[in-house]
Backbone as XML, in Angstrom:
<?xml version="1.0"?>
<chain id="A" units="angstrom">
  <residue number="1" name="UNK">
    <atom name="N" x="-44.242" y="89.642" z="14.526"/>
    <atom name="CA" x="-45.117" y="88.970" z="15.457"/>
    <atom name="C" x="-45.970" y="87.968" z="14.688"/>
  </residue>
  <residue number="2" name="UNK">
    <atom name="N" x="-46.149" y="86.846" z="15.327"/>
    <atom name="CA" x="-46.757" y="85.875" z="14.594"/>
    <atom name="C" x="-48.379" y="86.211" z="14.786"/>
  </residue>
  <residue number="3" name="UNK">
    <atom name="N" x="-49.728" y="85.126" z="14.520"/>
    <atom name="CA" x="-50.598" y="85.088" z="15.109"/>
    <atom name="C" x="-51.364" y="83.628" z="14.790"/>
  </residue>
  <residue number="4" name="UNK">
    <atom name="N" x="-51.111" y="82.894" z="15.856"/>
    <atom name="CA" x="-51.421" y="81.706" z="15.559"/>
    <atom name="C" x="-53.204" y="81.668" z="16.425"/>
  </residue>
  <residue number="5" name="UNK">
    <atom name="N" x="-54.365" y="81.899" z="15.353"/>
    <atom name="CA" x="-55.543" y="81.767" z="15.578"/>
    <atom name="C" x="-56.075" y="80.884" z="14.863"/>
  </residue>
  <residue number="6" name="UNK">
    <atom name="N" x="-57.320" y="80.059" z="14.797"/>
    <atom name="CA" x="-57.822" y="79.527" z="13.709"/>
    <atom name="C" x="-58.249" y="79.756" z="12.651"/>
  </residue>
  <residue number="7" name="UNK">
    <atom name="N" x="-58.836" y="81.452" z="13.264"/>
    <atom name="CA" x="-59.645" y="81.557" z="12.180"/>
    <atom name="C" x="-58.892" y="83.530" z="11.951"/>
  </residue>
  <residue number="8" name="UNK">
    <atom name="N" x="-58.628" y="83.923" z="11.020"/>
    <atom name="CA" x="-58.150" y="85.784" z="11.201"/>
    <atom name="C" x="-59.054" y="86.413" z="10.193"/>
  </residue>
  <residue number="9" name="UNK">
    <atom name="N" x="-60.140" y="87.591" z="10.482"/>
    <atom name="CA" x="-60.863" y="88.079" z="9.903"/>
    <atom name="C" x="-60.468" y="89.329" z="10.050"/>
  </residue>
  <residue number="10" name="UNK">
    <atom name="N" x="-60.285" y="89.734" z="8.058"/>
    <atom name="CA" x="-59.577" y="90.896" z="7.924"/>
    <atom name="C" x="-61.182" y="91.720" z="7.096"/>
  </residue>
  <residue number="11" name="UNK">
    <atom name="N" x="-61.171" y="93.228" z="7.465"/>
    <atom name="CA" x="-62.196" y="93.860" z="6.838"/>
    <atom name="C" x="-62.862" y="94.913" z="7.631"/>
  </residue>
  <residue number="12" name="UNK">
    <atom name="N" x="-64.192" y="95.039" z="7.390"/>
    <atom name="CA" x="-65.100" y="95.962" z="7.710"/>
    <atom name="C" x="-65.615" y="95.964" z="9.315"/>
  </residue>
  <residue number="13" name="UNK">
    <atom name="N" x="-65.955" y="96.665" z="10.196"/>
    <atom name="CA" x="-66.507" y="96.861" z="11.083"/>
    <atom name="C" x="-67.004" y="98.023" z="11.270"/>
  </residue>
  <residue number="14" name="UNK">
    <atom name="N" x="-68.663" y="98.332" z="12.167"/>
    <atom name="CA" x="-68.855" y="99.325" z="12.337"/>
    <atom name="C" x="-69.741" y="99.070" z="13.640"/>
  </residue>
  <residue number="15" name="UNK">
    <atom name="N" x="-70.324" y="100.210" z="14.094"/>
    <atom name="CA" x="-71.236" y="100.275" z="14.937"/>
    <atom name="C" x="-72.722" y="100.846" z="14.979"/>
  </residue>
  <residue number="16" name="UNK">
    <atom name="N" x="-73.389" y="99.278" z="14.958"/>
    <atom name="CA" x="-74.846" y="99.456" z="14.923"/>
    <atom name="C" x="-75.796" y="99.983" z="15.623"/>
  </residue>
  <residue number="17" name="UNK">
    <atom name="N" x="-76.452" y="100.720" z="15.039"/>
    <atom name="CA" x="-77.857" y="101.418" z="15.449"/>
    <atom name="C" x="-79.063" y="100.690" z="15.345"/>
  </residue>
  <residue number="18" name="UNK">
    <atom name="N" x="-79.497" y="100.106" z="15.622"/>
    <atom name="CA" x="-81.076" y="99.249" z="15.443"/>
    <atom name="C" x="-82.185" y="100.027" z="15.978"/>
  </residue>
  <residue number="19" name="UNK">
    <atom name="N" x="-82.905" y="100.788" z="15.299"/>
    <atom name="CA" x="-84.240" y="101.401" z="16.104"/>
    <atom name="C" x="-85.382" y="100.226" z="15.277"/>
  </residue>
  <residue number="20" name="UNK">
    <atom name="N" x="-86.466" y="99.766" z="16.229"/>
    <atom name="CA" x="-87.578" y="98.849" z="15.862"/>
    <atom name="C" x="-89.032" y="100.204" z="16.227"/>
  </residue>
  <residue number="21" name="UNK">
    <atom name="N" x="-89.761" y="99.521" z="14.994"/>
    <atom name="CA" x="-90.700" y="100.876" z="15.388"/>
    <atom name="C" x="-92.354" y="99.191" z="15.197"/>
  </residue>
  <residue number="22" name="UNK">
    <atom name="N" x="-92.984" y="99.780" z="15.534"/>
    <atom name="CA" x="-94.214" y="98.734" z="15.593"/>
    <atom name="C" x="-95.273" y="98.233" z="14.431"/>
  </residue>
  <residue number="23" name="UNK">
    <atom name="N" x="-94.683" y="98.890" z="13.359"/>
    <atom name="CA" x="-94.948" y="98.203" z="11.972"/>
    <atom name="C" x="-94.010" y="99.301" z="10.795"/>
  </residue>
  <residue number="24" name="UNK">
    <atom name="N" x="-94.234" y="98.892" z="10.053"/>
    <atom name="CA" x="-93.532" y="99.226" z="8.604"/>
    <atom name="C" x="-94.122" y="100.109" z="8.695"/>
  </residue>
  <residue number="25" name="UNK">
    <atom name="N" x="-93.558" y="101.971" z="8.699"/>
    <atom name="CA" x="-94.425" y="102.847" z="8.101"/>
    <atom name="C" x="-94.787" y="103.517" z="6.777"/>
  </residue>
  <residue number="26" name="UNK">
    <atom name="N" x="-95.517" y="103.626" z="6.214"/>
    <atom name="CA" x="-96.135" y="104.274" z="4.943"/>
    <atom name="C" x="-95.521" y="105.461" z="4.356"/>
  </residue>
  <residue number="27" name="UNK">
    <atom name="N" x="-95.019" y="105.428" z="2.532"/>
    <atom name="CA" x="-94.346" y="106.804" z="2.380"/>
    <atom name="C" x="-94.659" y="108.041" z="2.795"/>
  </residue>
  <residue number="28" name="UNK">
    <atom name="N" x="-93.734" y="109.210" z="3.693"/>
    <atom name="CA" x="-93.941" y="109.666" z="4.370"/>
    <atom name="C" x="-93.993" y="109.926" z="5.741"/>
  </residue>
  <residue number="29" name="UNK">
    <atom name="N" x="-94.356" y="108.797" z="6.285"/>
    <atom name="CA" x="-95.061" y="109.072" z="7.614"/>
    <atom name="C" x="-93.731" y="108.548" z="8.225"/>
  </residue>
  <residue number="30" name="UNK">
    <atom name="N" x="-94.272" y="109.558" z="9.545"/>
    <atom name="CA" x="-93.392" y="109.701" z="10.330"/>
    <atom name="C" x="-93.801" y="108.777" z="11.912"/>
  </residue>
  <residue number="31" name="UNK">
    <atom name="N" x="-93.040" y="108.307" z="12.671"/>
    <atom name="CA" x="-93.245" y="107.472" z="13.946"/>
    <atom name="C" x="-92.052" y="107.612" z="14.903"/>
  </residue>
  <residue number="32" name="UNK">
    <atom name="N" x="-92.204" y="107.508" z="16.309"/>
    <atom name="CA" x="-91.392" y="106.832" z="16.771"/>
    <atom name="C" x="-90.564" y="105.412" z="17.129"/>
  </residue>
  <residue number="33" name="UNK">
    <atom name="N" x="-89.143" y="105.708" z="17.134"/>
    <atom name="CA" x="-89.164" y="104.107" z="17.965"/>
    <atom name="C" x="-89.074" y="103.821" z="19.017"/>
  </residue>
  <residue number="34" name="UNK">
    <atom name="N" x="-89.799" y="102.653" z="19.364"/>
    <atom name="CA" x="-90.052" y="102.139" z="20.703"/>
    <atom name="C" x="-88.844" y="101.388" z="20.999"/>
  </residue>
  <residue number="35" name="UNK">
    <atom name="N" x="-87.332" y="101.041" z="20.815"/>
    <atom name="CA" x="-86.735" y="100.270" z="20.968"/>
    <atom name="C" x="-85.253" y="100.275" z="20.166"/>
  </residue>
  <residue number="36" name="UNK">
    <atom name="N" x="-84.134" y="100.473" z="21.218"/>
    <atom name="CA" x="-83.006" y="100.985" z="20.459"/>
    <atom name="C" x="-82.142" y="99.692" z="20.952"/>
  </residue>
  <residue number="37" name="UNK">
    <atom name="N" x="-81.203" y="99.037" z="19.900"/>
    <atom name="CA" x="-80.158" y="98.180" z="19.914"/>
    <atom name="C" x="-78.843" y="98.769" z="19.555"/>
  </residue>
  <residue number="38" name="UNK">
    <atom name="N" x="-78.024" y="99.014" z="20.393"/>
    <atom name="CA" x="-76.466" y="99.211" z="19.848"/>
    <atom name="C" x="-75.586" y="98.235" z="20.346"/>
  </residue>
  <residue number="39" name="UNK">
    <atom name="N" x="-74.947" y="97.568" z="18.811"/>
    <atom name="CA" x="-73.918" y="96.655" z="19.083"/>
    <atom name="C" x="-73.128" y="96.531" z="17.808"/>
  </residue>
  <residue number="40" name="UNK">
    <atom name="N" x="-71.795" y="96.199" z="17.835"/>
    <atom name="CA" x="-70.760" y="96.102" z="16.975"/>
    <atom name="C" x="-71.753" y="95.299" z="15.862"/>
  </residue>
  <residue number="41" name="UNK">
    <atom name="N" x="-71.098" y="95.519" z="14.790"/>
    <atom name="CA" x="-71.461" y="95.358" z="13.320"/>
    <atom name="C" x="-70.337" y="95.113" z="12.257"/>
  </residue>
  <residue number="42" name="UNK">
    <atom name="N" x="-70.453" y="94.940" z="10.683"/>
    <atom name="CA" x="-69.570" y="94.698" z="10.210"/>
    <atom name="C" x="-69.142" y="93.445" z="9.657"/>
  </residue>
  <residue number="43" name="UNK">
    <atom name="N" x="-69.120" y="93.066" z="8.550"/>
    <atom name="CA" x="-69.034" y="91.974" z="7.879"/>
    <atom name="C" x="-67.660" y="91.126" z="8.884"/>
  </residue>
  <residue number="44" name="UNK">
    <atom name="N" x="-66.743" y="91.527" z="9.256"/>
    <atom name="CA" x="-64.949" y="91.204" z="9.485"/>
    <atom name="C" x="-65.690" y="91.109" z="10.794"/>
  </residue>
  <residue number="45" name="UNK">
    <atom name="N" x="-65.796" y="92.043" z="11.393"/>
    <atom name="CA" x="-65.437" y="91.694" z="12.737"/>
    <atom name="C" x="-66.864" y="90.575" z="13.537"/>
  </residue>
  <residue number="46" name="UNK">
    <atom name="N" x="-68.277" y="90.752" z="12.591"/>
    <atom name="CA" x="-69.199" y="89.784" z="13.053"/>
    <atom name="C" x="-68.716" y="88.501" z="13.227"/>
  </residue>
  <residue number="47" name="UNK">
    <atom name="N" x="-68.121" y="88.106" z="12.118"/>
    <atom name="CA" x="-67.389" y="86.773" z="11.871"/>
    <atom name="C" x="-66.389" y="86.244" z="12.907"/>
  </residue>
  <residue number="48" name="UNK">
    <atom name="N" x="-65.959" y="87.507" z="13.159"/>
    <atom name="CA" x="-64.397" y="86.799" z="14.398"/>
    <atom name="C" x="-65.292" y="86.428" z="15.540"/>
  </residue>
  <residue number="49" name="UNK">
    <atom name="N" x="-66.362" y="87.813" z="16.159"/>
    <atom name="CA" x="-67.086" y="86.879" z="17.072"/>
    <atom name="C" x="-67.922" y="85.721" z="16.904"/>
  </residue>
  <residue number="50" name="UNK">
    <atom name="N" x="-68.499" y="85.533" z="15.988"/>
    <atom name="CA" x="-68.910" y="84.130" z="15.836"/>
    <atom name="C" x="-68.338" y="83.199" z="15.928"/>
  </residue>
  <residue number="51" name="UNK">
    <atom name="N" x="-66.923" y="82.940" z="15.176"/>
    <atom name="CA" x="-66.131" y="82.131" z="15.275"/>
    <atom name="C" x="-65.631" y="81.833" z="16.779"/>
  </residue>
  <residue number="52" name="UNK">
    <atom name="N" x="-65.247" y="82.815" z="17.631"/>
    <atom name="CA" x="-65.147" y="82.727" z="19.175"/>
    <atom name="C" x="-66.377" y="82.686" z="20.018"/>
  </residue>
  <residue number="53" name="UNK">
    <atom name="N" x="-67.403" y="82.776" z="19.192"/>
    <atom name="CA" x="-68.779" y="82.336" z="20.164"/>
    <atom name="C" x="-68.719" y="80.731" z="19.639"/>
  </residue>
  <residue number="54" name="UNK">
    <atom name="N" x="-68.327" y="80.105" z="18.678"/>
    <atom name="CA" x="-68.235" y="78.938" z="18.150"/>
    <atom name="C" x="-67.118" y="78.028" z="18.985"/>
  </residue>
  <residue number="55" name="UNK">
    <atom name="N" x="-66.025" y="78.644" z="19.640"/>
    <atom name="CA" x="-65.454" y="77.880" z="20.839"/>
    <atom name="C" x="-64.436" y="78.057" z="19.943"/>
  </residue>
  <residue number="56" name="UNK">
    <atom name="N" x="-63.705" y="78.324" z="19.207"/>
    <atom name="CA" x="-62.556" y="78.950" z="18.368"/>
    <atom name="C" x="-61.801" y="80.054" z="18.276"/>
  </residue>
  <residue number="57" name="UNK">
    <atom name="N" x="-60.629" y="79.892" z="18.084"/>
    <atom name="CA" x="-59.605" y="81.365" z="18.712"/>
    <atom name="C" x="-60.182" y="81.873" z="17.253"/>
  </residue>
  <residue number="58" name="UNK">
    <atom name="N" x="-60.050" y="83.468" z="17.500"/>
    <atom name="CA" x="-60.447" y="84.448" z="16.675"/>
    <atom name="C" x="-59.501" y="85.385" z="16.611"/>
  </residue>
  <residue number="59" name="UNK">
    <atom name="N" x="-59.334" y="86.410" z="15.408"/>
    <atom name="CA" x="-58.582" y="87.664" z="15.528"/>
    <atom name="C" x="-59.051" y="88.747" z="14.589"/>
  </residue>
  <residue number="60" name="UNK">
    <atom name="N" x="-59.275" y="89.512" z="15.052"/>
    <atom name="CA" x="-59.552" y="90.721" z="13.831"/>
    <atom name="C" x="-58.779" y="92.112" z="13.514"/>
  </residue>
  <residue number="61" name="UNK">
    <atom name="N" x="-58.501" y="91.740" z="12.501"/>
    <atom name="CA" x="-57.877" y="93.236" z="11.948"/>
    <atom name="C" x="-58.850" y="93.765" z="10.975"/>
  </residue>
  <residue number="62" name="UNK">
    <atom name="N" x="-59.217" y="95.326" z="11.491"/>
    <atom name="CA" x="-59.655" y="96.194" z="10.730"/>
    <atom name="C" x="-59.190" y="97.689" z="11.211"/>
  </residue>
  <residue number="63" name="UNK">
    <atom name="N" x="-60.132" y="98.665" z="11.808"/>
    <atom name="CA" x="-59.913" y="99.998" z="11.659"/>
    <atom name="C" x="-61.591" y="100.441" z="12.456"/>
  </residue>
  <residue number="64" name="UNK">
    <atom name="N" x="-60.794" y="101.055" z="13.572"/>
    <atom name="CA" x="-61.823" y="101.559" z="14.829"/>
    <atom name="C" x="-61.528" y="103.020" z="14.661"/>
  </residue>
  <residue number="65" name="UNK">
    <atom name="N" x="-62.634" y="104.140" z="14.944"/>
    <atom name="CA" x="-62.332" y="105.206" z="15.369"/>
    <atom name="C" x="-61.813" y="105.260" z="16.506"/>
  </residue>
  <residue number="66" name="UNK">
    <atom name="N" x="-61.575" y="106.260" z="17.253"/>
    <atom name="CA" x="-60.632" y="106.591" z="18.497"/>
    <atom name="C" x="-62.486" y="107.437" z="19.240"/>
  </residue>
  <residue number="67" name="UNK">
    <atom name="N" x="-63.421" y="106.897" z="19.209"/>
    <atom name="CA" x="-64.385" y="107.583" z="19.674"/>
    <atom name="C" x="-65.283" y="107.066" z="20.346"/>
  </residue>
  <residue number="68" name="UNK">
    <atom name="N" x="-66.184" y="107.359" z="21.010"/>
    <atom name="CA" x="-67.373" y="106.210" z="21.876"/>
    <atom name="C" x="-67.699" y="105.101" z="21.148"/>
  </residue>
  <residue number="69" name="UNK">
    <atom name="N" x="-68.045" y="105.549" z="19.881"/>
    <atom name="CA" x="-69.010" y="104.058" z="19.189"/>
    <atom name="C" x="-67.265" y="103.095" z="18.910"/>
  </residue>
  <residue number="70" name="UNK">
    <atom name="N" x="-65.964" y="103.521" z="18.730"/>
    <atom name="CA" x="-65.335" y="102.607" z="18.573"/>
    <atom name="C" x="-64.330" y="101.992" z="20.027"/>
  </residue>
  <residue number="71" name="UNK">
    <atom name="N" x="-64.738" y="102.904" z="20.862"/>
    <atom name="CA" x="-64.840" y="102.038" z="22.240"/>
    <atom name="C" x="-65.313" y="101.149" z="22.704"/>
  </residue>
  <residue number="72" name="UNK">
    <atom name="N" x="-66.806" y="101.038" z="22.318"/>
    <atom name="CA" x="-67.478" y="99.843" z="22.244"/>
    <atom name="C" x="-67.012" y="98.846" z="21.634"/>
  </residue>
  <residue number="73" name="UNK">
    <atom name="N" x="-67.550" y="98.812" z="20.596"/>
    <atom name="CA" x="-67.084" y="98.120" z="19.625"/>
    <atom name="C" x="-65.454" y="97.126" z="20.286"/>
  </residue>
  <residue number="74" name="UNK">
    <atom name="N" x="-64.639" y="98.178" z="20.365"/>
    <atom name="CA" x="-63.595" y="97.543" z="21.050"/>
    <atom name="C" x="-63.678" y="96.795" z="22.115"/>
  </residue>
  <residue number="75" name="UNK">
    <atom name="N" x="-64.602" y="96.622" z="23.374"/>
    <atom name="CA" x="-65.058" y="96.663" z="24.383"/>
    <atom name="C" x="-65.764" y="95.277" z="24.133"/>
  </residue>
  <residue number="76" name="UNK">
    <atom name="N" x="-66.637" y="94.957" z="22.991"/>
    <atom name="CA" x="-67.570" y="93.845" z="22.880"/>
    <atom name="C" x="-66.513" y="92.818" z="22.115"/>
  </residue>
  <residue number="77" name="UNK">
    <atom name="N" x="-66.092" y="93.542" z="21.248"/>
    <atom name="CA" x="-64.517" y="92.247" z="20.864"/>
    <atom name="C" x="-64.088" y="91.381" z="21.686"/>
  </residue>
  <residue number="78" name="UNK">
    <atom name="N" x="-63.681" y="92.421" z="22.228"/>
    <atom name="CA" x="-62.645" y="91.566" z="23.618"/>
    <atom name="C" x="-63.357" y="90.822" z="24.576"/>
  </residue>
  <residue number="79" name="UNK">
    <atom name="N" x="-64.371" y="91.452" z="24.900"/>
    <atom name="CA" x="-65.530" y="90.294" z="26.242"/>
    <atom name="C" x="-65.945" y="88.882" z="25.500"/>
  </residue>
  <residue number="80" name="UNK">
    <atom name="N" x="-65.999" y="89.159" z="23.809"/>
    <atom name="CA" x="-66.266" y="88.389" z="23.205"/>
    <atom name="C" x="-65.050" y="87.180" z="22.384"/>
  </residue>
  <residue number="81" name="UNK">
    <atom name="N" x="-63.836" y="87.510" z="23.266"/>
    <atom name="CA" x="-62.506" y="87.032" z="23.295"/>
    <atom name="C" x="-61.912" y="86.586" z="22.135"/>
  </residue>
  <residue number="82" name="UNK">
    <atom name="N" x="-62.265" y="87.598" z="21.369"/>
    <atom name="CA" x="-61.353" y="88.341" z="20.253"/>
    <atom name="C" x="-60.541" y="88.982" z="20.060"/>
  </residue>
  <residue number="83" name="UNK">
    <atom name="N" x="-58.841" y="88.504" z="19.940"/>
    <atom name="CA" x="-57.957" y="89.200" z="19.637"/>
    <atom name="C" x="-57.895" y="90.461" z="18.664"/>
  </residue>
  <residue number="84" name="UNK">
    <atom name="N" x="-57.239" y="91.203" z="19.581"/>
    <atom name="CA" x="-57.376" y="92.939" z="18.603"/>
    <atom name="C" x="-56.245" y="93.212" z="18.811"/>
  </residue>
  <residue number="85" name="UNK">
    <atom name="N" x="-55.245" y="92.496" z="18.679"/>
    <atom name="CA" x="-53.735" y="93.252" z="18.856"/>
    <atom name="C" x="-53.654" y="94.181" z="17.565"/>
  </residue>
  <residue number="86" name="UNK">
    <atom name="N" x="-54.015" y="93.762" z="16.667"/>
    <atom name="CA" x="-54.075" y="94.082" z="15.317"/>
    <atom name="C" x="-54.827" y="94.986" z="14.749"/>
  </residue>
  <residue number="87" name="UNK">
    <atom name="N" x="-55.848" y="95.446" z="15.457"/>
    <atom name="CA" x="-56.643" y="96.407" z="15.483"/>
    <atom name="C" x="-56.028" y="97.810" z="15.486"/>
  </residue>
  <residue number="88" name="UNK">
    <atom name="N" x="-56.353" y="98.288" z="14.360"/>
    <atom name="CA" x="-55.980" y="100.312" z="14.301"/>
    <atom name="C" x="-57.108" y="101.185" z="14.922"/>
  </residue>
  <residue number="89" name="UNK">
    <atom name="N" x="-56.568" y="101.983" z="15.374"/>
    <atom name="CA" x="-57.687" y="103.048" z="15.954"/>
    <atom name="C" x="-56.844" y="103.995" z="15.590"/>
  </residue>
  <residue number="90" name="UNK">
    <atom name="N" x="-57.338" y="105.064" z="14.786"/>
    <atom name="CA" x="-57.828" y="106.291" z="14.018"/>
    <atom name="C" x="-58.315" y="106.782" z="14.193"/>
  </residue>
  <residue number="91" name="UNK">
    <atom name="N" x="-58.085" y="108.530" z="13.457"/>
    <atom name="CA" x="-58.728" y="109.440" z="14.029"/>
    <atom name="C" x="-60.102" y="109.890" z="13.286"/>
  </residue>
  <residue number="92" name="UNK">
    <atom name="N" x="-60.355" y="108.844" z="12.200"/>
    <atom name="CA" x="-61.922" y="108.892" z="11.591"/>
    <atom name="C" x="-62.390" y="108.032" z="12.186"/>
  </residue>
  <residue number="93" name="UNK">
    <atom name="N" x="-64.240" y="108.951" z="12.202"/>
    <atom name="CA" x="-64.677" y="108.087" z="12.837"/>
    <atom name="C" x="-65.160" y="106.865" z="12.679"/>
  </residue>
  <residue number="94" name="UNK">
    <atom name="N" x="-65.800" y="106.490" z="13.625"/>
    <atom name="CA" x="-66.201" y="104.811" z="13.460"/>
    <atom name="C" x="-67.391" y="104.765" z="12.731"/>
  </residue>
  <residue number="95" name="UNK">
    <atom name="N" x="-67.140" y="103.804" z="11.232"/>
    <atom name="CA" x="-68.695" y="103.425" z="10.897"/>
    <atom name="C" x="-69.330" y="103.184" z="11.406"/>
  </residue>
</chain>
């Protein structure tokens, strides 16, 4: 199979956790966070969506778990119209 894209980003992906808390806390101390971000991550696969948020065909090959966080992940690729034919899903989990 061929893959005629502009741009093919081979590598790392994972799935991000972002908690924001309301200042830097002090060794020790403990806080909550006020504010949770989850979204795909990953040197390889950031790039393919950029490149297809850039108006450019994209493709990424790396390595998804077979689990919620790499459902996503899979899920934001594609809305983000990034080819994943190439994409493995495995039974470890997703960074």
């Amino acid at each position: 199979m061929k893959i005629c894209v502009d741009v093919l980003c081979i590598g790392a992906s994972s799935w991000d956790l972002v908690c924001s808390v309301p200042y830097h806390p002090r060794a020790d101390e403990k806080m909550l966070a006020n504010n949770l971000i989850m979204c795909g991550g990953g040197p390889a696969s950031n790039a393919a969506v950029a490149v297809s948020r850039l108006g450019l065909e994209s493709a990424f090959i790396g390595r998804l778990g077979r689990d919620v966080w790499g459902d996503m992940h899979l899920q934001e690729l594609q809305a983000n119209r990034v080819c994943t034919d190439f994409l493995l899903r495995t039974d470890s989990a997703t960074p």
